[in-house]
MARVEXVO-449558 format. One record per residue (C-alpha): residue number from 1; z, x, y. Coordinates in Angstrom, 3 decimals. Layout:
N
R num       pz       px       py
R NUM        Z        X        Y
...
This chain:
526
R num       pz       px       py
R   1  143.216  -49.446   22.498
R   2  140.120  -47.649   22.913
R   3  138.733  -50.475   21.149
R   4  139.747  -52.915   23.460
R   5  138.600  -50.657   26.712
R   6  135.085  -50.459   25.444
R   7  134.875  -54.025   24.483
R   8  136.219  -54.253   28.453
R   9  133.656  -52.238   29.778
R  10  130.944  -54.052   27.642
R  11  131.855  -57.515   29.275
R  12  131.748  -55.637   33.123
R  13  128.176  -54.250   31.857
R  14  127.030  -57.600   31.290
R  15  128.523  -59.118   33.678
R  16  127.153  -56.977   35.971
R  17  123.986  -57.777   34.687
R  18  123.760  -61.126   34.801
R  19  124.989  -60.926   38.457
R  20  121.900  -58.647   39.482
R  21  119.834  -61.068   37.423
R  22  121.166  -64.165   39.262
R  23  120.740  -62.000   42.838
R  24  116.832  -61.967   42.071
R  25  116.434  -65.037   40.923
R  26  118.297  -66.396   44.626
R  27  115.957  -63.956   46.462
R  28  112.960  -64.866   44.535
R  29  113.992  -69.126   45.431
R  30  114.217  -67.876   49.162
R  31  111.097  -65.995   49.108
R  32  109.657  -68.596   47.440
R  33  111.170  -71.800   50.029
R  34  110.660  -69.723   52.768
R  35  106.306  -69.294   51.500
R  36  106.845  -73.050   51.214
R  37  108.414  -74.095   54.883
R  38  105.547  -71.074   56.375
R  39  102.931  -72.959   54.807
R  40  104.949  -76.417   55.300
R  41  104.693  -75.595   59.036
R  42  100.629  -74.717   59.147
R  43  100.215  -77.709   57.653
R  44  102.122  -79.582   60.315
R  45  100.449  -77.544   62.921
R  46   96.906  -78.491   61.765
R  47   98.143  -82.358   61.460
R  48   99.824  -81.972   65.104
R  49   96.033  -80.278   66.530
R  50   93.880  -82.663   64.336
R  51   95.920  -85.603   66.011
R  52   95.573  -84.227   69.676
R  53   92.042  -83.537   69.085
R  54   91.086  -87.467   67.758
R  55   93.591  -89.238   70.496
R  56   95.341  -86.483   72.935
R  57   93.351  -85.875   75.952
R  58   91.493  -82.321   76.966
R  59   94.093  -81.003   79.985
R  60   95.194  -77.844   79.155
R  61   97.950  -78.258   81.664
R  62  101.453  -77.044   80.967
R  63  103.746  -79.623   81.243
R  64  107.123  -77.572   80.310
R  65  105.983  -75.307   82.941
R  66  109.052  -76.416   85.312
R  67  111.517  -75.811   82.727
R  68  110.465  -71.631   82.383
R  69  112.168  -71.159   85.733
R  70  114.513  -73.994   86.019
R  71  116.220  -73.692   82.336
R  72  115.701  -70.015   81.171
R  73  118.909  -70.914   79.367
R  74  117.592  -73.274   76.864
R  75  114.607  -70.143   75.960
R  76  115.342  -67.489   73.367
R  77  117.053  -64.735   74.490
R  78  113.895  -62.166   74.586
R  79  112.018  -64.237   76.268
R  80  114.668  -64.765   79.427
R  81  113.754  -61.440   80.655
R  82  109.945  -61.416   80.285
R  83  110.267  -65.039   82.429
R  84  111.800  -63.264   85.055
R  85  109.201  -60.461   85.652
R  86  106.637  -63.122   86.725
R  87  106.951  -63.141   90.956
R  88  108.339  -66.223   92.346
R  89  106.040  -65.707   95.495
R  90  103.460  -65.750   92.539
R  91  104.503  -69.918   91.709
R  92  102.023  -72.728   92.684
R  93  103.726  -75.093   95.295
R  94  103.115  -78.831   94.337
R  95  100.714  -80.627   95.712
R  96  100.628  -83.768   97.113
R  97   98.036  -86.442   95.721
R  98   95.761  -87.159   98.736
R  99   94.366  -91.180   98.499
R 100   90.600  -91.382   97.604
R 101   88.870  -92.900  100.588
R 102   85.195  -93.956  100.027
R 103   82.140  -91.644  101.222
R 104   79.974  -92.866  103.888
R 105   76.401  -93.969  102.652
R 106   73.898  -90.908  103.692
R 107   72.801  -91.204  107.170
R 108   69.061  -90.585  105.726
R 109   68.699  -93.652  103.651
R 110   66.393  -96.278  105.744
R 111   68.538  -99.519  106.939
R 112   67.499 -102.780  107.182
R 113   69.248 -105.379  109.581
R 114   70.590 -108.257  108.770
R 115   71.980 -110.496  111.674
R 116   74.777 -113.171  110.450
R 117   75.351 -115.709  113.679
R 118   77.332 -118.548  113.603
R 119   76.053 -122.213  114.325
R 120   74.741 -123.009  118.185
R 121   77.271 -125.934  118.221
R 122   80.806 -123.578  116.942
R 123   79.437 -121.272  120.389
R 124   81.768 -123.996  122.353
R 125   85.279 -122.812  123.435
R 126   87.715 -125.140  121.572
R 127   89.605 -125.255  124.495
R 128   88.093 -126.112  127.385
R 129   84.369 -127.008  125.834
R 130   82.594 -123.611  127.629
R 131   80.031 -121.623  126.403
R 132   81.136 -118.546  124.113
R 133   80.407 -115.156  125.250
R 134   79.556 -112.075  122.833
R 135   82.341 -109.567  122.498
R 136   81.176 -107.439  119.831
R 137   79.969 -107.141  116.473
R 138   81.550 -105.594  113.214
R 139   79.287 -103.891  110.593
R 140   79.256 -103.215  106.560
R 141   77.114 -101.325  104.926
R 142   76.011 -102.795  101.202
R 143   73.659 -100.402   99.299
R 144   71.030 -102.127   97.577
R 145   68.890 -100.534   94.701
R 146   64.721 -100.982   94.421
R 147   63.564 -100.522   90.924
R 148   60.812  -97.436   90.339
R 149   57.203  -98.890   91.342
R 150   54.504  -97.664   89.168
R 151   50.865  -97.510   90.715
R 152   47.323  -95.838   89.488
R 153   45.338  -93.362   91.411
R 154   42.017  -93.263   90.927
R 155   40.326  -90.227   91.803
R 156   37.042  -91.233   93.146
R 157   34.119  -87.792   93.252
R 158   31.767  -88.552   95.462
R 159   28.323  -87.253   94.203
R 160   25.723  -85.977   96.683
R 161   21.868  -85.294   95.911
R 162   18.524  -84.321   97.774
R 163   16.355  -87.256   97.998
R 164   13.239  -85.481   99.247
R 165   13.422  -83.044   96.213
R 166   13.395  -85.817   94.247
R 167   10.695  -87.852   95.837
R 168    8.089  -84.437   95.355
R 169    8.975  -84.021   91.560
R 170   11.647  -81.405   92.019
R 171   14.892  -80.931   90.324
R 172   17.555  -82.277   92.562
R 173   20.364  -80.269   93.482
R 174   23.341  -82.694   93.425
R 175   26.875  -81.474   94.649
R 176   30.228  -83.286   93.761
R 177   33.764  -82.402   95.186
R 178   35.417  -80.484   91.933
R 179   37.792  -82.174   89.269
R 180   40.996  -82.309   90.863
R 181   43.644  -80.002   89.150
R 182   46.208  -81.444   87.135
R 183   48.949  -80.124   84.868
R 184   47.619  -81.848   81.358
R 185   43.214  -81.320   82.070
R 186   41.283  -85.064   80.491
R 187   45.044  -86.488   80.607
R 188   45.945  -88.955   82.780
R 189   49.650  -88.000   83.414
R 190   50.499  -87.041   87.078
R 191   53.054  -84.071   88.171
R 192   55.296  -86.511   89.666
R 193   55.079  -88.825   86.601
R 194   56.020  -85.440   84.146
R 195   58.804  -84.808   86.554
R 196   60.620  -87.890   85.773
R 197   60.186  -87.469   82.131
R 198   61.108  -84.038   82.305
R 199   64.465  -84.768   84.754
R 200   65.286  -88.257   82.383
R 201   65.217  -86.324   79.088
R 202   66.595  -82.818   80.196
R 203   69.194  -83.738   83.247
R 204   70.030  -87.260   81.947
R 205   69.806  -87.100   78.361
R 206   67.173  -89.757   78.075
R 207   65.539  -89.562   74.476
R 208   61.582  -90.131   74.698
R 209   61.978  -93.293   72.608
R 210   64.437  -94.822   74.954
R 211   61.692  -93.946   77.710
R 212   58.961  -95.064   75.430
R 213   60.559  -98.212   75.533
R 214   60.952  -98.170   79.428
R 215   57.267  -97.563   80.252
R 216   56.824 -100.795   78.083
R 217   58.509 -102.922   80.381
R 218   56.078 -102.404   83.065
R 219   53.144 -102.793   80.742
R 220   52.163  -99.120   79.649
R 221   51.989  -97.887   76.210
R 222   53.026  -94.655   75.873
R 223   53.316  -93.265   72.658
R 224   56.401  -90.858   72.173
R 225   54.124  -88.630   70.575
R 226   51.936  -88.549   73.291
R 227   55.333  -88.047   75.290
R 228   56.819  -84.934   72.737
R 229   53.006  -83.287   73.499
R 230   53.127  -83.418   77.402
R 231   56.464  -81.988   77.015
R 232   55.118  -79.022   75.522
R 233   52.195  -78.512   77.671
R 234   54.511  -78.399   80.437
R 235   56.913  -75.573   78.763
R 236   53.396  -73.280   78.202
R 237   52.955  -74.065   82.006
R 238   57.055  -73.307   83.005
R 239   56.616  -69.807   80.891
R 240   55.245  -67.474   83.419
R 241   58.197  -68.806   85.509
R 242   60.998  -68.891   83.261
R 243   59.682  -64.994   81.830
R 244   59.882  -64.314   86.125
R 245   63.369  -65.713   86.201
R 246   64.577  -63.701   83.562
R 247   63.330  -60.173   84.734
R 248   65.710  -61.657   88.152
R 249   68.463  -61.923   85.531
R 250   68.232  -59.284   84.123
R 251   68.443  -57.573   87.443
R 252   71.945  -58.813   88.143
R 253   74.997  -56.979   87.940
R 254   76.841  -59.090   85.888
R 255   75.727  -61.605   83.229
R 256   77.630  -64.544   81.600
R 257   76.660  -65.954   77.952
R 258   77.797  -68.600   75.465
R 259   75.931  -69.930   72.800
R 260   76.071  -73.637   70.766
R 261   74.663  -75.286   67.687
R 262   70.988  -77.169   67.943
R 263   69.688  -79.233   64.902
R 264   66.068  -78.292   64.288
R 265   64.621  -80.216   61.184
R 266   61.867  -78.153   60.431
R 267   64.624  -74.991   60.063
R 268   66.069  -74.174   56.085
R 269   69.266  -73.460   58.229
R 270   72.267  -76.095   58.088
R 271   72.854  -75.014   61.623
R 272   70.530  -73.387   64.325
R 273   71.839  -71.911   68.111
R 274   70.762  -71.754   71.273
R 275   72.140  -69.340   73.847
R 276   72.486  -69.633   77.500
R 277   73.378  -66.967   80.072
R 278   73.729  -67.086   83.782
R 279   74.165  -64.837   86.992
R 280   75.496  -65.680   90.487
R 281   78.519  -68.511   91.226
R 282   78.574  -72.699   89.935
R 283   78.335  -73.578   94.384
R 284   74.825  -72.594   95.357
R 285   75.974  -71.442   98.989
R 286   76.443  -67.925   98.117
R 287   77.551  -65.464  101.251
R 288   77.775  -61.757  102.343
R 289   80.380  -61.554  100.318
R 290   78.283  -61.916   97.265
R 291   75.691  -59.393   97.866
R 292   76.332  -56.014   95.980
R 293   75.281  -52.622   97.270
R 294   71.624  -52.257   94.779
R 295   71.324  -56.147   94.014
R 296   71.587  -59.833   95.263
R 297   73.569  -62.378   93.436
R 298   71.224  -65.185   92.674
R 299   71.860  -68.051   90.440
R 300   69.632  -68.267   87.447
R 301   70.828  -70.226   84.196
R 302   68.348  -69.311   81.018
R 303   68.482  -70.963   77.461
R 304   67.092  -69.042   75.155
R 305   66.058  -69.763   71.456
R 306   65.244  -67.422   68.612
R 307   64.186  -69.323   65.303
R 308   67.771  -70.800   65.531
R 309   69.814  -67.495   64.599
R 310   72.940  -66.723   65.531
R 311   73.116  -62.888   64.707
R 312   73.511  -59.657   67.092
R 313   70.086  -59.572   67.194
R 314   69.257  -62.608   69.586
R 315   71.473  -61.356   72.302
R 316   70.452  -58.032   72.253
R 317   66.610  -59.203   71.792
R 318   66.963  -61.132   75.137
R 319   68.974  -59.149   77.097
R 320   67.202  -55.524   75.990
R 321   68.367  -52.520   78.394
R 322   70.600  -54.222   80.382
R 323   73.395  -52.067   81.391
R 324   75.838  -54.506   83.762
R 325   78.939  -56.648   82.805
R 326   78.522  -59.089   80.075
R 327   80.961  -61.630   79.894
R 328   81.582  -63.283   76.945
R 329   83.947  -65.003   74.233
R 330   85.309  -62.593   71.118
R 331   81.947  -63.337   69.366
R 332   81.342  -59.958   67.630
R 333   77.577  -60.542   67.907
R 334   77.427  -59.730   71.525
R 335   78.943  -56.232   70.931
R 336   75.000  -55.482   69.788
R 337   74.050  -55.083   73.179
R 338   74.538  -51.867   75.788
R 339   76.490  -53.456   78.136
R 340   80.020  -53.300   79.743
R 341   81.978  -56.278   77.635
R 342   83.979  -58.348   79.740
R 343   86.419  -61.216   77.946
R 344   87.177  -64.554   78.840
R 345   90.818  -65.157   79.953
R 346   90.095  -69.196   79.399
R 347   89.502  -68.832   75.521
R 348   92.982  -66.927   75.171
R 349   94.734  -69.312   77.065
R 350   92.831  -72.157   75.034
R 351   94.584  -70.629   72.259
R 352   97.964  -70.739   73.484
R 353   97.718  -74.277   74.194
R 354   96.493  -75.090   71.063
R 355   99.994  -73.758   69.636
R 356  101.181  -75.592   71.898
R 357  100.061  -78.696   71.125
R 358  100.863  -77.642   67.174
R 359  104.362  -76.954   67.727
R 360  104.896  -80.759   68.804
R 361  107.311  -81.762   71.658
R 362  110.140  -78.623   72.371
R 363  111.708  -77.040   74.505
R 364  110.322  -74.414   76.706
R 365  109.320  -71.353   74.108
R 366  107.362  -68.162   73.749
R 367  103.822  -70.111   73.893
R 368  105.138  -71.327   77.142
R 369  105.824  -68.030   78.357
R 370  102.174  -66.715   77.555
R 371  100.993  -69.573   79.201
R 372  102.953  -68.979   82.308
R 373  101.725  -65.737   82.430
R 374   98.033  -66.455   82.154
R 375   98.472  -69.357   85.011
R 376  100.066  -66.700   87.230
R 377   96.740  -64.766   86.723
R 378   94.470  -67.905   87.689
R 379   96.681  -68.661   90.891
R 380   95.928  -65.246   92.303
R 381   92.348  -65.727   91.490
R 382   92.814  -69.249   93.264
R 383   94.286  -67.231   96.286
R 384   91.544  -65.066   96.759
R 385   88.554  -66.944   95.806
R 386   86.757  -66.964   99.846
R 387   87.722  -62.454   99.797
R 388   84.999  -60.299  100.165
R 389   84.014  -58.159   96.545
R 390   86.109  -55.627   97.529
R 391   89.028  -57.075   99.230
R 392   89.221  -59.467   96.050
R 393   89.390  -56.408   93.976
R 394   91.825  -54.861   95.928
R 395   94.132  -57.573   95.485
R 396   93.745  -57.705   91.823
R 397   94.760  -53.816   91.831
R 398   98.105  -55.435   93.801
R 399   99.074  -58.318   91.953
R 400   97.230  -59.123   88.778
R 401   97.519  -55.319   87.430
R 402  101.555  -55.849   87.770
R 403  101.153  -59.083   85.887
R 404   99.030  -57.856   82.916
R 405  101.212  -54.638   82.413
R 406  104.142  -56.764   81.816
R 407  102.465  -59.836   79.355
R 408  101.028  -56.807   77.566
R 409  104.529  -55.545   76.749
R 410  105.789  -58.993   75.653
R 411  102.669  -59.517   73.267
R 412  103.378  -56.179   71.677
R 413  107.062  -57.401   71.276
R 414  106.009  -60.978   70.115
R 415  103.570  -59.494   67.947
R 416  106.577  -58.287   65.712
R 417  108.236  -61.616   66.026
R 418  106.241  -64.231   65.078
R 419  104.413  -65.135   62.097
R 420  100.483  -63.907   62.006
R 421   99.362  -67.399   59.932
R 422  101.612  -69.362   62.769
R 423   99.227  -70.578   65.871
R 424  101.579  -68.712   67.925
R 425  100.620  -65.747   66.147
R 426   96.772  -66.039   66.129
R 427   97.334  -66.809   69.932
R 428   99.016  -63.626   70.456
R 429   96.518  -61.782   67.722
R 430   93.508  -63.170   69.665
R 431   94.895  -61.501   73.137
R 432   95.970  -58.705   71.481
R 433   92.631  -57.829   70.031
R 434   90.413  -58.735   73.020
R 435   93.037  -56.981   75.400
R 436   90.408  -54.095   76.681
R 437   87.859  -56.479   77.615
R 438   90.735  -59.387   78.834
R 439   91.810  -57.114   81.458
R 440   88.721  -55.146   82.771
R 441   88.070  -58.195   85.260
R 442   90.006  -56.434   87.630
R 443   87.655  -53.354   87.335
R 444   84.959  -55.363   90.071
R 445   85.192  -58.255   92.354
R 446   82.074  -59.027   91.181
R 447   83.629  -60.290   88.045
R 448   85.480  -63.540   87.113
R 449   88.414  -64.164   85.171
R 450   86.366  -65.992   82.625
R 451   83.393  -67.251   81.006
R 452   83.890  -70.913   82.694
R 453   80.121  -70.573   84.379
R 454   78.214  -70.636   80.824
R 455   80.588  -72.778   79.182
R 456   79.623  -75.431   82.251
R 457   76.380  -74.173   81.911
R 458   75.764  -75.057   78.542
R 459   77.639  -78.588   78.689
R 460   74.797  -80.945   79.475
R 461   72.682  -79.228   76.859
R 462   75.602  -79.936   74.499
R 463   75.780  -83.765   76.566
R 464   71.982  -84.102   76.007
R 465   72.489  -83.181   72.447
R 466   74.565  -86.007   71.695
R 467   71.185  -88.440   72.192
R 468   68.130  -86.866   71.082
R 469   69.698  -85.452   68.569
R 470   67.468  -82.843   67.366
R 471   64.552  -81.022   67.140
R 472   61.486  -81.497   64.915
R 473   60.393  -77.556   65.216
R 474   60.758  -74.208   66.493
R 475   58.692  -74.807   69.260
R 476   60.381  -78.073   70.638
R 477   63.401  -76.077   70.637
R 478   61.672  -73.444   72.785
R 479   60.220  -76.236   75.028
R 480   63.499  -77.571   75.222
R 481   65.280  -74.132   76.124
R 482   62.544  -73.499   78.846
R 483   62.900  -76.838   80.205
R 484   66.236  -76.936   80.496
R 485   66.361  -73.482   82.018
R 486   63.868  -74.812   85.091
R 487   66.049  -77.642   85.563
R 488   69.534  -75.952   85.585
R 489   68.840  -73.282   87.589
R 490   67.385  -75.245   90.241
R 491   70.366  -77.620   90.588
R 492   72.559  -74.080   91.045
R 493   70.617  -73.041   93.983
R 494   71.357  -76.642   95.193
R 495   68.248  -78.684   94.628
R 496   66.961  -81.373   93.487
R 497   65.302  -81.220   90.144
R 498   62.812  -83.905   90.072
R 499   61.537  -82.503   93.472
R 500   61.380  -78.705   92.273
R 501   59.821  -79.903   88.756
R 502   57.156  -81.642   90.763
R 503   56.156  -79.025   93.314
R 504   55.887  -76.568   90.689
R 505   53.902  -78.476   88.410
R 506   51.508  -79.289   91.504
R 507   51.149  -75.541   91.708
R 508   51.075  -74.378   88.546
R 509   48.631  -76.914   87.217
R 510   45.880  -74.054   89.514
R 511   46.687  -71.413   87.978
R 512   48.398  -69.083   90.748
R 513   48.592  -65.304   90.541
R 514   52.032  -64.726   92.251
R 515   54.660  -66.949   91.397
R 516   57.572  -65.590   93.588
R 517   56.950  -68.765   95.991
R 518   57.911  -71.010   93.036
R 519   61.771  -69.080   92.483
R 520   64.362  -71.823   94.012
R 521   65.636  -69.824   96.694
R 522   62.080  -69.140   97.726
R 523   60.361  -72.503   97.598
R 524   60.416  -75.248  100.217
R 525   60.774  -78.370   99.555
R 526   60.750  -81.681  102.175
């Protein structure tokens, strides 16, 4: 019997045992299936993005954005309640799709008349065989282009000597009107003909070999080297300027910066970077409402290039002392530099809609929620854009502090919900760890709710890039930065940049000693 009892509790021993051992082995399949659909589902994400990327188009527009607040039903549960937070006064009402109508041709352009008159013989009434009287006359406009005319001007110096000095044996004193002052000295390129090099390559992305090729068909040879070296002769002249424009920058309360990739051969780097920052608004018709108590919002736009790094070092190099807002993306280099960080609310949405796009076609979700709050934030911004400084931040103390408060609380609860590798998750990582300087826009109403300014900034740089390509050294890449600097900044304070690139070459080509008269919202032009 007691035999038979231990034998009994032998088999329950084992059998336990091999139970337990079976347990693990389930839990070690589930771990190991569940690794497998995580990683099964990055994959898919990264497919779903790639995809969007090659063929879907750039809108970062919501389109399940009806569904948050007319089927909260079909969200999960958590979510129903952070939906319901956001103000209903807060929604944008749809608007109506006005039809394009065509722009009158401007009233300067000169007009030329042409008269179309029927025959002498149809002026005969069909009727009764009198003579037709004029009733009226109906007018179109047709715009008509006249190709660039190229001409030479010869600069003719008169020379002027003393005849009776020379008749007696003396040395004559002759006098001639002084070499005329030109941007390039023994060269024979004008400021108006450097202008439209300067404005084709640098505002429309016009490689010097396509414009090589240009000059041809009216019968000049210009050699793009010849080109490349007027180019840089003008970016020694633009210094003085562009060194004036940034102490004005640097001057400004608040400071937006961004930086891409440039391709200088010359550099042992497989990538170099230019950086660009920028004061004042994109619309050059700044108001009262823009000026601050110690400084005056003006619009400059810099690029600046430092042997093609990309370290802490470049930012803080260019912007030294400065002690305003700097508002920037999460790139940890610009945490070098003294200044009050300020983050970009259009990078953390651009990660939300990223998972977005990655979780493929669904129902309305938690990304949808994050979005909804950040759009919520841009339509009070949209509200009130034309405020004063201070009313604006007054109304960002009312409704956007409300609105942050409560999307803070849901990241910290989505935070625990959602997997970190997920795009979802580095979404909700991203805002998490950029929350300080995400919601310190509301500390000023001299700030903006993102970095949009540089990124815009910075685009036909990145435009331009696509067609020249690169550059062959460290100093075309400066030229290049100055250059575009002068030309950007003068189409923010609203003019034109062949016009200012000429008048300033006219001046700078003598040497002045002050050049506030050359700044864009100082200078004149016709």
């Amino acid at each position: 019997m007691t035999k038979s009892i231990q034998t009994l509790l032998d088999d329950n021993a084992l059998l336990r045992q091999l139970l337990l051992e079976q347990q693990a082995l389930l839990e070690s399949k589930d771990s190991k299936i569940l690794e497998l659909n995580q990683s099964y589902q990055t994959l898919l994400e990264q497919f779903r993005l790639a995809q969007h990327h090659r063929f879907g188009r750039s809108s970062e527009v919501c389109e399940l954005q009806g569904e948050l607040f007319n089927e909260a039903e079909t969200m999960a549960e958590d979510d129903t309640l952070a939906v319901d937070t956001i103000p209903e006064s807060e929604t944008t009402p749809p608007q109506t799709k006005e039809k394009p109508k065509r722009k009158p041709l401007p009233a300067h352009l000169p007009r030329v008349q042409v008269f179309h008159d029927i025959d002498e013989a149809d002026k005969q009434c069909d009727c009764c065989g009198h003579q037709l009287q004029k009733m009226g006359e109906d007018i179109s406009e047709k715009l008509e282009f006249i190709p660039a005319k190229v001409r030479v001007i010869e600069n003719i110096r008169l020379k002027y000597s003393c005849q009776h000095c020379e008749k007696h044996g003396n040395q004559s004193n002759i006098k001639q009107a002084p070499v005329p002052s030109s941007p390039i000295p023994k060269g024979y390129a004008t400021p108006s003909l450097l202008s439209q090099i300067i404005t084709s390559k640098y505002q429309y992305a016009l490689p010097l070999y396509r414009q090589e090729t240009l000059f041809k068909q009216h019968g000049i040879e210009i050699n793009r080297r010849t080109l490349s070296d007027w180019m840089m002769k003008c970016g020694a002249l633009f210094k003085p300027l562009y060194h004036l424009l940034r102490e004005i920058l640097l001057s400004q309360p608040v400071i937006q910066a961004d930086e891409t990739t440039v391709k200088v051969i010359n550099d042992e780097r497989a990538k170099s970077y230019i950086w660009v920052y920028c004061s004042g608004a994109d619309s050059p018709a700044l108001t009262a409402k823009d000026i601050n108590e110690n400084a005056l919002m003006h619009n400059v736009v810099l690029f600046d290039y430092q042997d093609g790094s990309r370290s802490g070092a470049c930012p803080l190099k260019f912007l030294g002392d400065f002690k305003g807002y700097l508002q920037t993306d999460g790139y940890a280099a610009y945490h070098k530099v003294n200044a009050e960080l300020i983050g970009c609310w259009a990078h953390a949405r651009r990660k939300f809609v990223e998972a977005q796009t990655a979780q493929g076609k669904t129902k309305a979700g938690k990304v949808n929620v994050a979005i909804s709050f950040i759009q919520k934030l841009y339509a009070i911004e949209k509200t009130i854009a034309i405020l004063s400084v201070d009313e604006k931040l007054k109304q960002r103390h009312i409704k956007s502090d409300p609105i942050l408060a409560d999307f803070k609380a849901w990241l910290d609860k989505s935070a625990l919900q959602v997997s970190s590798k997920s795009k979802l998750g580095e979404a909700i990582s991203y805002s998490l760890n950029q929350w300080g300087k995400l919601k310190r826009y509301t500390e000023s109403g001299l700030l903006n709710i993102d970095n949009n300014r540089a990124e815009r900034a910075v685009k036909p740089f990145v435009i331009g890039r696509k067609n020249w390509l690169f550059n062959i050294n460290h100093k075309g890449a400066e030229t290049s930065a100055i250059l575009y600097s002068i030309i950007e900044t003068a189409k923010a304070n609203g003019l034109i940049p062949f016009d200012y690139i000429n008048h300033c070459l006219e001046v700078l080509a003598k040497s002045p000693t002050e050049l506030d008269g050359l700044l864009p919202w100082n200078v004149q032009l016709a």
